[in-house]
ROPA-443194 format. One record per residue (C-alpha): residue in three letters; x, y, z. Coordinates in steps of 0.02 Angstrom, whole numbers. Layout:
! ROPA-443194
@seza:ALA | px:X | py:Y | pz:Z
...
***
This chain:
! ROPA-443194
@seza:UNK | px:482 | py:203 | pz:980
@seza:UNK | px:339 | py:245 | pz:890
@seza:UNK | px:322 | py:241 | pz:707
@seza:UNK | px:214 | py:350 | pz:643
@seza:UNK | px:131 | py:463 | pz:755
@seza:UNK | px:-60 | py:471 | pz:777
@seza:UNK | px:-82 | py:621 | pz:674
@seza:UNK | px:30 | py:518 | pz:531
@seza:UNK | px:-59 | py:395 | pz:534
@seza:UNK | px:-239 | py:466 | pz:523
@seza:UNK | px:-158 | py:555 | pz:367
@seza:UNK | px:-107 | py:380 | pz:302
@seza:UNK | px:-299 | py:309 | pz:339
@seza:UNK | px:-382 | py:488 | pz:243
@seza:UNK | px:-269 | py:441 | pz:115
@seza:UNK | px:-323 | py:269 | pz:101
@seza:UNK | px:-499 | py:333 | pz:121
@seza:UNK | px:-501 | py:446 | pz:-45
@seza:UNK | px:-402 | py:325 | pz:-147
@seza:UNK | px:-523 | py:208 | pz:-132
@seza:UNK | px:-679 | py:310 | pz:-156
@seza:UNK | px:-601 | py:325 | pz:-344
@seza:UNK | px:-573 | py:136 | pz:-370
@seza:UNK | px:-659 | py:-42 | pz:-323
@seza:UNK | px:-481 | py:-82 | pz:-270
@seza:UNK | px:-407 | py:-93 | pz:-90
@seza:UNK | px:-293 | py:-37 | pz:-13
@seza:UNK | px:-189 | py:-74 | pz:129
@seza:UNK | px:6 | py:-3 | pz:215
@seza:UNK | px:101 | py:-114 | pz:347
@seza:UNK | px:249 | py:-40 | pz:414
@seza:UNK | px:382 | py:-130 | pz:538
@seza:UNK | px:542 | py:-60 | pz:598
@seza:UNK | px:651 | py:-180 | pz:480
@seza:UNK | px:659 | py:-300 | pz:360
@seza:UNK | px:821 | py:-411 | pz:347
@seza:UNK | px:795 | py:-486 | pz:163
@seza:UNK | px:713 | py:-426 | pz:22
@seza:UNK | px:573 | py:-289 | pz:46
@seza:UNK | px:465 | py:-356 | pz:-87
@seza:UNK | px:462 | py:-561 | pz:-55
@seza:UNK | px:429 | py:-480 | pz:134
@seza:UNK | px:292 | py:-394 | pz:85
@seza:UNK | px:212 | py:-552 | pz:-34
@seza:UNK | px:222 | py:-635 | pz:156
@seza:UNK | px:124 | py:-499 | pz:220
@seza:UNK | px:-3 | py:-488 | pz:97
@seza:UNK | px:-53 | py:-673 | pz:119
@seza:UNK | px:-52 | py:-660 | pz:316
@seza:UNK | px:-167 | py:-530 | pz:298
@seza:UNK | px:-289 | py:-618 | pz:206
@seza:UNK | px:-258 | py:-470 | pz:51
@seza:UNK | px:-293 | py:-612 | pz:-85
@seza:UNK | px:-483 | py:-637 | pz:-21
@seza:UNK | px:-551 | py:-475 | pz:-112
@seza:UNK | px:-690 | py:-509 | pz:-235
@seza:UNK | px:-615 | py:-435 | pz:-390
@seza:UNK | px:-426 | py:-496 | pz:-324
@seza:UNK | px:-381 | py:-318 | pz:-349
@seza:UNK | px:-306 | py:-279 | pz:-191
@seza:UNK | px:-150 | py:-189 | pz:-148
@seza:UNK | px:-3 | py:-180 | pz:-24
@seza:UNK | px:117 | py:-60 | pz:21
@seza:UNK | px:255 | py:-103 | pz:134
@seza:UNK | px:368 | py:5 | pz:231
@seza:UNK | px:526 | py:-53 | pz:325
@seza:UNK | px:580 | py:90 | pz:422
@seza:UNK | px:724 | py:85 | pz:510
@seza:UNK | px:812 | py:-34 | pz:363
@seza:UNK | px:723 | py:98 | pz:220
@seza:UNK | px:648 | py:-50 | pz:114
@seza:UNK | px:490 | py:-27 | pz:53
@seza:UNK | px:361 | py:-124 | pz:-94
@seza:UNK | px:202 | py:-134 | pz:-204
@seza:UNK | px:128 | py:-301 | pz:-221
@seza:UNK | px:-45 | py:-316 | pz:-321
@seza:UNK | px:-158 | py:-446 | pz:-292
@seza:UNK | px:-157 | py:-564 | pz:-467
@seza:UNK | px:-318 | py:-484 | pz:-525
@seza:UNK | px:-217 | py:-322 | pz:-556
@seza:UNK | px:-55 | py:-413 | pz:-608
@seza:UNK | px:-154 | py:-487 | pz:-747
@seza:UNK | px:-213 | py:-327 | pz:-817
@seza:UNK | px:-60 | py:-221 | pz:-794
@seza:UNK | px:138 | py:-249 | pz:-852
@seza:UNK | px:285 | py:-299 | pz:-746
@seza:UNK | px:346 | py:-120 | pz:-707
@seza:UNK | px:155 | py:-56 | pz:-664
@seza:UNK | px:208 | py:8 | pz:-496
@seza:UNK | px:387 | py:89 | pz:-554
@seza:UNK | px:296 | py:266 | pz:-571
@seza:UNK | px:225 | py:249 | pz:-372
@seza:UNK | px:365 | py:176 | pz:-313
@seza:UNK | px:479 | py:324 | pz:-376
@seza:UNK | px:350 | py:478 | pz:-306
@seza:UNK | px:371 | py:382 | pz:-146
@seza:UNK | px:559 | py:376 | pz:-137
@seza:UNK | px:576 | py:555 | pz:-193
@seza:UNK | px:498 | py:590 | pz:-20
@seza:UNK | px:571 | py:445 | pz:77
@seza:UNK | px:751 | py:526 | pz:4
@seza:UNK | px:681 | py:706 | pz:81
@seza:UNK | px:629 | py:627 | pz:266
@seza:UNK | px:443 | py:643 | pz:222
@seza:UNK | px:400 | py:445 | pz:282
@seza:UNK | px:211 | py:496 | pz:305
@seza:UNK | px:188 | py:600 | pz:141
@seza:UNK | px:320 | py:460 | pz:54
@seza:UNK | px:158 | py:330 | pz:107
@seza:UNK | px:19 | py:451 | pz:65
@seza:UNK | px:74 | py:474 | pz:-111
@seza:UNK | px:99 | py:301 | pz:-151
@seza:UNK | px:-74 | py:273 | pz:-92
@seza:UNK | px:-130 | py:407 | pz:-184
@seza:UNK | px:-38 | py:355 | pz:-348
@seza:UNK | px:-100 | py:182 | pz:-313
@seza:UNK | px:-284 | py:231 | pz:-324
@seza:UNK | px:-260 | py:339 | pz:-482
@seza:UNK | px:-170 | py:184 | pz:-563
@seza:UNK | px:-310 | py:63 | pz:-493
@seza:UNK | px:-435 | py:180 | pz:-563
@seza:UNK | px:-409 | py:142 | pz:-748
@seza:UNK | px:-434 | py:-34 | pz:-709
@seza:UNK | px:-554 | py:-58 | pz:-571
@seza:UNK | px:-647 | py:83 | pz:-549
@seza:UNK | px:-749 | py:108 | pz:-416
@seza:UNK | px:-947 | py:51 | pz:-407
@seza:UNK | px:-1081 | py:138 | pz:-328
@seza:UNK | px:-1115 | py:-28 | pz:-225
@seza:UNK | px:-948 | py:-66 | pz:-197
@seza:UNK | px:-915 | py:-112 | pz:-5
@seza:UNK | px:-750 | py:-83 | pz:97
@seza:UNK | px:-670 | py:-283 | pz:99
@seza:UNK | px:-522 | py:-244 | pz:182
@seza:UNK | px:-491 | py:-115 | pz:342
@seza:UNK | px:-402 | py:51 | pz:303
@seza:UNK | px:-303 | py:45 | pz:453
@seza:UNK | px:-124 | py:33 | pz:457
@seza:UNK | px:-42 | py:-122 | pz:488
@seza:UNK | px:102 | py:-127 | pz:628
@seza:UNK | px:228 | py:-281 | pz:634
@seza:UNK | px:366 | py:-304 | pz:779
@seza:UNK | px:490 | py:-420 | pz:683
@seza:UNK | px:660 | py:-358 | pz:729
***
């Protein structure tokens, strides 16, 4: 079964694409059917395997999407985590459940990416030579 289709997901990447033409910061989704613990120590495993830590300014960001089990997280790289308080990502996480709760997976993603760049804005915002560290394309795990 596929999880997002091809059209969702080029709506993820576009989304990805003008966040991060308003910030330095980067930003990345991965998305797996399910996650048996807790969605956001899952995700602090995924943003290490995928390297998320080695941006310059240590400003990136991950979101990550459990389908099938509905679990999803925001984890900021420590660069952001030392600027911003503990509940920095409550107002994200909540525009992206209010669409998760409605079906909307694909817009659910989209906003928190938007919201993400808005937020990463006021701290890192972007540079005219700023250069794309990390890929826009959405990550797909297989752990069952």
């Amino acid at each position: 079964m596929e999880l997002l289709s091809e059209k969702d997901q080029e709506v993820i990447k576009q989304s990805i694409e003008w966040a991060e033409k308003a910030t330095s910061g980067e930003i990345r989704v991965c998305v797996e059917p399910s996650c048996g613990g807790d969605a956001y120590a899952r995700a602090v495993e995924c943003f290490y395997d995928l390297k998320m830590d080695s941006t310059r300014l240590q400003n990136g960001v991950l979101i990550y999407v459990a389908t099938e089990t509905k679990k999803f997280a925001i984890i900021g790289d420590k660069g952001i985590n030392m600027l911003v308080g503990d509940n920095f990502w409550d107002s994200t996480k909540q525009a992206m459940l209010e669409k998760f709760k409605l079906g909307h997976l694909t817009e659910g993603i989209s906003v928190g990416i938007i919201e993400a760049g808005k937020q990463l804005k006021k701290y890192f915002p972007y540079n005219s030579n700023d250069t794309n560290e990390l890929p826009d394309d959405i990550v797909f795990l297989n752990r069952s």
